[in-house]
C-alpha positions as CSV (number, residue, x, y, z in Angstrom):
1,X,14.8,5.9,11.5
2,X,14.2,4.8,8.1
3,X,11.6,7.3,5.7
4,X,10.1,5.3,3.2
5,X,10.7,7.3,-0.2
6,X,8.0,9.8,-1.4
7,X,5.2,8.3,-3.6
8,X,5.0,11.5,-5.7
9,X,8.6,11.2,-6.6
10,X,9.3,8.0,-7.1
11,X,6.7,8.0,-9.5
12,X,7.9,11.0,-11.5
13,X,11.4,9.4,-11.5
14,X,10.0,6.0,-13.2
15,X,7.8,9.0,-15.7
16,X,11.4,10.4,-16.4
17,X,12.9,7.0,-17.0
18,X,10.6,5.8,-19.5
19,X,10.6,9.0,-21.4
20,X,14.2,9.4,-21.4
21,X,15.5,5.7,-21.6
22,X,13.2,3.4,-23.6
23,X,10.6,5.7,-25.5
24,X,13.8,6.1,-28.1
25,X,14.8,2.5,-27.6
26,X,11.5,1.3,-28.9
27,X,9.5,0.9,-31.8
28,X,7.0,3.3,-32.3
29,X,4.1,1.6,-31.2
30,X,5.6,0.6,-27.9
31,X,7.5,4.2,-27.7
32,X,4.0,5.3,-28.0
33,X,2.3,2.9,-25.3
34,X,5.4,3.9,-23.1
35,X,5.0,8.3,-23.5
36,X,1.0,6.9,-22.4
37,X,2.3,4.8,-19.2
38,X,4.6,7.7,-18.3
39,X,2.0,10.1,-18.7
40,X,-0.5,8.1,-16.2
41,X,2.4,7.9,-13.6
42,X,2.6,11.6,-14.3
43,X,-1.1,12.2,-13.5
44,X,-1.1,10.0,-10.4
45,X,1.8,11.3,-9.2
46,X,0.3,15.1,-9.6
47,X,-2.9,13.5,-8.2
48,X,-1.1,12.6,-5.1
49,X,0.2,15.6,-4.2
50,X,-2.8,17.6,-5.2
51,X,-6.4,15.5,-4.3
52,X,-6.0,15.8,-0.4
53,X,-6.1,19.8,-0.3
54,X,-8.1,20.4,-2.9
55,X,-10.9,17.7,-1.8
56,X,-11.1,19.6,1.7
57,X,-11.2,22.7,-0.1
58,X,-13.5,21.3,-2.7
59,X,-16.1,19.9,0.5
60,X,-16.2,23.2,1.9
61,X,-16.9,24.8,-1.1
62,X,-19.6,22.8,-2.0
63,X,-21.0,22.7,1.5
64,X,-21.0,26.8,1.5
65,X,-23.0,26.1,-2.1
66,X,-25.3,23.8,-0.2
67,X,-25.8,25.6,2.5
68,X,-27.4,22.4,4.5
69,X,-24.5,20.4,4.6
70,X,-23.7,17.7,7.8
71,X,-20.1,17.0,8.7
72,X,-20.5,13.5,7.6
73,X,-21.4,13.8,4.2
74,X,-18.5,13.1,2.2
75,X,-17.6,14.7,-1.3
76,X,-19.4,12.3,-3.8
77,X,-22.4,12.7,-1.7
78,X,-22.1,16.4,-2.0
79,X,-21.0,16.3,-5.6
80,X,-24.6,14.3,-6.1
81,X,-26.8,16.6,-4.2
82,X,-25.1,19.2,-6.4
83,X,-25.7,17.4,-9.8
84,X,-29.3,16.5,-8.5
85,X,-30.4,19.9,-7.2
86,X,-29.0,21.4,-10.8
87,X,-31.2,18.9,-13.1
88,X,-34.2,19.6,-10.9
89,X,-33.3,23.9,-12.1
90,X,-32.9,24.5,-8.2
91,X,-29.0,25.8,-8.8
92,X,-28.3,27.2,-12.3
93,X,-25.6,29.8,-13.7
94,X,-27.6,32.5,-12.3
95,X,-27.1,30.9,-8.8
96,X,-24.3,33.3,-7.5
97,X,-21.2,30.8,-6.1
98,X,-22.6,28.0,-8.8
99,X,-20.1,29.3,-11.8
100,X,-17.0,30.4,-9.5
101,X,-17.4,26.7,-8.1
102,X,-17.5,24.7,-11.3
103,X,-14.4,26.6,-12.9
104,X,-12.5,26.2,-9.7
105,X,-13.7,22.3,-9.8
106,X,-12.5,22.1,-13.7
107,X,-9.2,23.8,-13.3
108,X,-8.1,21.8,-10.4
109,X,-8.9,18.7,-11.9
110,X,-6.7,20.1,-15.0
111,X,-4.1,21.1,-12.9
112,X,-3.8,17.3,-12.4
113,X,-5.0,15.6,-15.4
114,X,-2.8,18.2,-18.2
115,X,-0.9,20.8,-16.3
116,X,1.2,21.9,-19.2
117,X,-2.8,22.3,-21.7
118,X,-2.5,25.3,-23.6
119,X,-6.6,26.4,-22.9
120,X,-5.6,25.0,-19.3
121,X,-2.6,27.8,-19.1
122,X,-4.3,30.3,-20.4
123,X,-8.0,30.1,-18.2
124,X,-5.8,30.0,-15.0
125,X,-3.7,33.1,-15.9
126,X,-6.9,34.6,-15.9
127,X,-9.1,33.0,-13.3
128,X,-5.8,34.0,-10.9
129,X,-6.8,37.5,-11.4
130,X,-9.9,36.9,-9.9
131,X,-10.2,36.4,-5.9
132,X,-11.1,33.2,-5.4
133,X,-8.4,31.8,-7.8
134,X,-7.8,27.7,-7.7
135,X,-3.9,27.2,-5.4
């Protein structure tokens, strides 16, 4: 049986190639547009291995939130009910889950988009020392 490779990896080993390889080939303004292109593979490749789990765990939170949720309403539309029932000052920071849920929601989508952010480090060190830490 043949396994087709891992997207997450093969990504991360083109990342490492450009970084390593031509970044100090090139001329600065490429070196820079290559560091960029590496980064994005970086992202996606940490997006990839992240978005499935967290956007299950991510619907059910916001469903819990919602409390009138139906199995068939997807994410966005939850995410929009969310946004919408906030502008109309039907959720707010003195709602109870509202605050736990939008930090969670913001350091997961760090942990994807810049993992190694020093405000990003520093808000999960002490988020995990609360009990409904992100992963």
């Amino acid at each position: 049986m043949h396994d087709a490779p891992d997207d997450e990896l093969q990504l991360t080993v083109v990342a490492d190639f450009l970084r390593r390889e031509l970044v100090p080939a090139l001329a600065p303004h490429l070196a820079y547009q290559t560091r960029v292109a590496a980064h994005v593979l970086e992202r996606v490749a940490r997006g990839l291995a992240e978005a499935p789990a967290v956007g299950v765990e991510e619907r059910r939170r916001l469903a819990a939130l919602l409390g009138d949720a139906t199995d068939d309403e997807d994410l966005a539309a939850l995410t929009q009910r969310l946004c919408d029932r906030i502008a109309a000052g039907e959720l707010g920071l003195d709602t109870p889950e509202l605050p736990d849920l939008l930090w969670w929601i913001t350091l997961n989508k760090l942990a994807v988009d810049q993992p190694r952010y020093v405000a990003y480090q520093r808000a999960r060190a002490q988020w995990t020392r609360r009990p409904t830490a992100p992963r």
